[in-house]
PyMOL commands that place a pseudoatom at each C-alpha (Angstrom):
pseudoatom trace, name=CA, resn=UNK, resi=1, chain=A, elem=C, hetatm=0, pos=[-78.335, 0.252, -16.311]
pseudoatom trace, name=CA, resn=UNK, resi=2, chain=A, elem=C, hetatm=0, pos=[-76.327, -2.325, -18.718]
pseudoatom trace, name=CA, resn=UNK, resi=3, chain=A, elem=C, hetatm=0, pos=[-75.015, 0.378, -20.438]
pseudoatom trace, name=CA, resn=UNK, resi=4, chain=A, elem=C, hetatm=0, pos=[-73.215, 1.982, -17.967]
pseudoatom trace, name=CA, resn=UNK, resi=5, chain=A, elem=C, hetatm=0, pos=[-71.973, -1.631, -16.163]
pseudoatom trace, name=CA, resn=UNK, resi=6, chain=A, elem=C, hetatm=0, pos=[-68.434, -1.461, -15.062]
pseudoatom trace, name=CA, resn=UNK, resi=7, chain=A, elem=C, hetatm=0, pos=[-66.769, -3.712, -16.867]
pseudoatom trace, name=CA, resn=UNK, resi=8, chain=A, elem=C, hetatm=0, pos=[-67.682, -5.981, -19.537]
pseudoatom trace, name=CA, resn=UNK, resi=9, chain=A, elem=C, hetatm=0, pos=[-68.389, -8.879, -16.975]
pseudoatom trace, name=CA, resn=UNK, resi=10, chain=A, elem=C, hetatm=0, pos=[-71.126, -6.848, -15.367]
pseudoatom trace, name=CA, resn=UNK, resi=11, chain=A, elem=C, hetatm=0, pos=[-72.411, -6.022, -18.366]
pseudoatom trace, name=CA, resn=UNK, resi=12, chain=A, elem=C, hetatm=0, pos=[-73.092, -9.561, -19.132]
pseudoatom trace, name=CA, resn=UNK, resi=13, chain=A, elem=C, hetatm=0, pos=[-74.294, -10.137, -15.812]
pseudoatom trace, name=CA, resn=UNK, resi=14, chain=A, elem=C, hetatm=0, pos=[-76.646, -7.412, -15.654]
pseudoatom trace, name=CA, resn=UNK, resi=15, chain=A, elem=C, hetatm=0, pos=[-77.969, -8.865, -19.442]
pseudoatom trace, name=CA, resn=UNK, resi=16, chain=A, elem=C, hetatm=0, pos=[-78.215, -12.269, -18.044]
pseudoatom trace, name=CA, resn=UNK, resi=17, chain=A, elem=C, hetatm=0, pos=[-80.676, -10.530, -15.248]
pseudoatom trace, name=CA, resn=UNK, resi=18, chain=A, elem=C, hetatm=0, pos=[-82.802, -8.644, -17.876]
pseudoatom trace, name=CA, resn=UNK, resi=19, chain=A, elem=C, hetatm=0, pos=[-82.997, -11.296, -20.214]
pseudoatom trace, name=CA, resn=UNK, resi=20, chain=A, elem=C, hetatm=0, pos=[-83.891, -13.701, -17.476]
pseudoatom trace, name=CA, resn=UNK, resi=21, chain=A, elem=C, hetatm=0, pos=[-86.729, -11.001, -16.331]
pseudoatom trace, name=CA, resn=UNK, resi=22, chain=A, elem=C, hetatm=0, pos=[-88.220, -10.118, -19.282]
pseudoatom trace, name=CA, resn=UNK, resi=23, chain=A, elem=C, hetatm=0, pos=[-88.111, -13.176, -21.296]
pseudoatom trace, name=CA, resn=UNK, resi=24, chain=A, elem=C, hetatm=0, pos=[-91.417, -14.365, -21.076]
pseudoatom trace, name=CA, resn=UNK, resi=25, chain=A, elem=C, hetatm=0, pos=[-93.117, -10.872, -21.123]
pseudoatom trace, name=CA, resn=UNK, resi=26, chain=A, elem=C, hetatm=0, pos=[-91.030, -9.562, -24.222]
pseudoatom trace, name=CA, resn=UNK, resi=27, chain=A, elem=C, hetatm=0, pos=[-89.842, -12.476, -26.314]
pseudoatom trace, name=CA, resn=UNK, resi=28, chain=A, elem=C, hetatm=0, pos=[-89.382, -11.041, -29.736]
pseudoatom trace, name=CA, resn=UNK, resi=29, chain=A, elem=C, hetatm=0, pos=[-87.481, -7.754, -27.911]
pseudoatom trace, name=CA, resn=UNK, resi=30, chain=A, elem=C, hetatm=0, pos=[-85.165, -10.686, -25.975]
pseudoatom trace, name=CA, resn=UNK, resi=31, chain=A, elem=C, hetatm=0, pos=[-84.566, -12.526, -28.984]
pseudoatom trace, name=CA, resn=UNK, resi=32, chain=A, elem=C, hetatm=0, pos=[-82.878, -9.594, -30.812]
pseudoatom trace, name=CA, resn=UNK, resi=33, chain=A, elem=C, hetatm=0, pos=[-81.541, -8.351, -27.516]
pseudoatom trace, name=CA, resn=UNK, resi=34, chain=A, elem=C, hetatm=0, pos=[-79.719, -11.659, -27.562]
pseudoatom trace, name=CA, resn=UNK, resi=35, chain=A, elem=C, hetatm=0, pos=[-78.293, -11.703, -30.741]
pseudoatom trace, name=CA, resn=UNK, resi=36, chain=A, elem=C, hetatm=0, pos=[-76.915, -8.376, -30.586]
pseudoatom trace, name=CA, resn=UNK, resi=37, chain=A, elem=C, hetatm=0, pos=[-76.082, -8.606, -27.196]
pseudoatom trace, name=CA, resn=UNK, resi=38, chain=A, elem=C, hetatm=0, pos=[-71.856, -8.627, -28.215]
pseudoatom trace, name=CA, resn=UNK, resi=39, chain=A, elem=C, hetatm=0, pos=[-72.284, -5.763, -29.754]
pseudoatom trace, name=CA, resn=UNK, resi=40, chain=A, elem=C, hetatm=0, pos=[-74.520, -3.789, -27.316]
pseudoatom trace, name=CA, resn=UNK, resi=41, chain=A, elem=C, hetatm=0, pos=[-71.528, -4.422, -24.924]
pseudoatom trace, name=CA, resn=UNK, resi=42, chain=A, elem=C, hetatm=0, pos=[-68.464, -3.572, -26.961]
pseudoatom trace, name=CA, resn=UNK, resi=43, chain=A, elem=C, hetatm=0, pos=[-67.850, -0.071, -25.791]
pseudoatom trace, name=CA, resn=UNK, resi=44, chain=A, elem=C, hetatm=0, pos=[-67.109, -1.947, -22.171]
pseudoatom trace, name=CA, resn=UNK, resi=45, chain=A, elem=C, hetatm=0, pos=[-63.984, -3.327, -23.472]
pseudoatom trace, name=CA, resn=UNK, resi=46, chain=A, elem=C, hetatm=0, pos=[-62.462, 0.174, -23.429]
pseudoatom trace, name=CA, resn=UNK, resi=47, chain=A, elem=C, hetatm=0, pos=[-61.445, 1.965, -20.918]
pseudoatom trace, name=CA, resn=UNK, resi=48, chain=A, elem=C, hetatm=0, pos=[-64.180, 3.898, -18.727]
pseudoatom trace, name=CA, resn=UNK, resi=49, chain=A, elem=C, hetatm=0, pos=[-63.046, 7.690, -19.740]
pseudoatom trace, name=CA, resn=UNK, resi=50, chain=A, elem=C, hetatm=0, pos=[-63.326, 6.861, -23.430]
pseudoatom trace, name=CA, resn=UNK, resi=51, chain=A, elem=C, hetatm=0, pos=[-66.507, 5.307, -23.122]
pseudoatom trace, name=CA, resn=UNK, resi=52, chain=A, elem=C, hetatm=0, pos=[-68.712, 8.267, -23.349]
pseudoatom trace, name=CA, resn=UNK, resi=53, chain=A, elem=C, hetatm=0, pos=[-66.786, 9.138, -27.146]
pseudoatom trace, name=CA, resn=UNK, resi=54, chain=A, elem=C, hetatm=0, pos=[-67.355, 5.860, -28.088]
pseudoatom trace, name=CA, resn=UNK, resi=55, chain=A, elem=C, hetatm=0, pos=[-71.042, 5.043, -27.537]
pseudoatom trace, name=CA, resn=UNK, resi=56, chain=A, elem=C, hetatm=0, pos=[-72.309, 8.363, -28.958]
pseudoatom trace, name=CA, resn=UNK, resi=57, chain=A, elem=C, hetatm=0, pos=[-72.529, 7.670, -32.276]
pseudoatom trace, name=CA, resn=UNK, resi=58, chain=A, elem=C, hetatm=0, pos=[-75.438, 10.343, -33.221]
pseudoatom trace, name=CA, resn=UNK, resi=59, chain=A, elem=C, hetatm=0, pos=[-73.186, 12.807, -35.286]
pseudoatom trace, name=CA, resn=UNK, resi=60, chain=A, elem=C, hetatm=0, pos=[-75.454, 15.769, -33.748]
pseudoatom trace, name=CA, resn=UNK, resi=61, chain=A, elem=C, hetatm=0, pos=[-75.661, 14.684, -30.719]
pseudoatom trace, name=CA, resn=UNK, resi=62, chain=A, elem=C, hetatm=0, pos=[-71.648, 14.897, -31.001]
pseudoatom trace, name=CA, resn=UNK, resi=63, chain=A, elem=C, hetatm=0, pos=[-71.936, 17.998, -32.458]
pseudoatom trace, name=CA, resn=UNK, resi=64, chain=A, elem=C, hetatm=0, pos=[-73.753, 19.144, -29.466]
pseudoatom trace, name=CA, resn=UNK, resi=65, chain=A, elem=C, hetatm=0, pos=[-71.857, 17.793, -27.463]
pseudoatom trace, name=CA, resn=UNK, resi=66, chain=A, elem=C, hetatm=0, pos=[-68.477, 19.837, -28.994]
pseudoatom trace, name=CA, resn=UNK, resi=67, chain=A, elem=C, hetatm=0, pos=[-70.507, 22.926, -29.154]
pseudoatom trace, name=CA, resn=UNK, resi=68, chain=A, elem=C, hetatm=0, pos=[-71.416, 22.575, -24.923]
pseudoatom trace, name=CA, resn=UNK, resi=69, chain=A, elem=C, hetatm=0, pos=[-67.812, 21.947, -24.614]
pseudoatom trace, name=CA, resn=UNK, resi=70, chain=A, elem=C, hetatm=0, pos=[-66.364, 24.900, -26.260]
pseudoatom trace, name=CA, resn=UNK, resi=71, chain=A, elem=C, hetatm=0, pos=[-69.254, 27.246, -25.016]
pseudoatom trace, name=CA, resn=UNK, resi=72, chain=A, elem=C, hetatm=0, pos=[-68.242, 26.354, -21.376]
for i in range(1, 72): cmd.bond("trace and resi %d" % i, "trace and resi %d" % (i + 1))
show_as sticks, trace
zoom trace
């Protein structure tokens, strides 16, 4: 999953293999994939335990999150 690449160099790479895949079956999704594609793979720029924090952005899904954690 691109998401969960590595390093921000797979992440590309595994972009560059979906958008090479799906490009002619899903043009209009590629399009925007591409131009957002920087930002899709910011969070792989920090380091891999951090990741998790910074990717969830849902503010209940967080909250959920804190909830599991202090329950446990």
């Amino acid at each position: 999953m691109i998401r969960d690449a590595s390093s921000h160099e797979q992440g590309k790479q595994l972009a560059a293999t979906f958008i090479s895949r799906y490009k002619n079956i899903y043009p209009s999704l590629i399009k925007i994939f591409r131009e957002n594609l920087d930002v899709l793979l910011n969070h792989l720029k920090i380091p891999v335990r951090h990741r998790r924090n910074v990717r969830t952005t849902n503010l209940i899904e967080r909250s959920f999150e804190e909830e599991r954690r202090r329950t446990s």
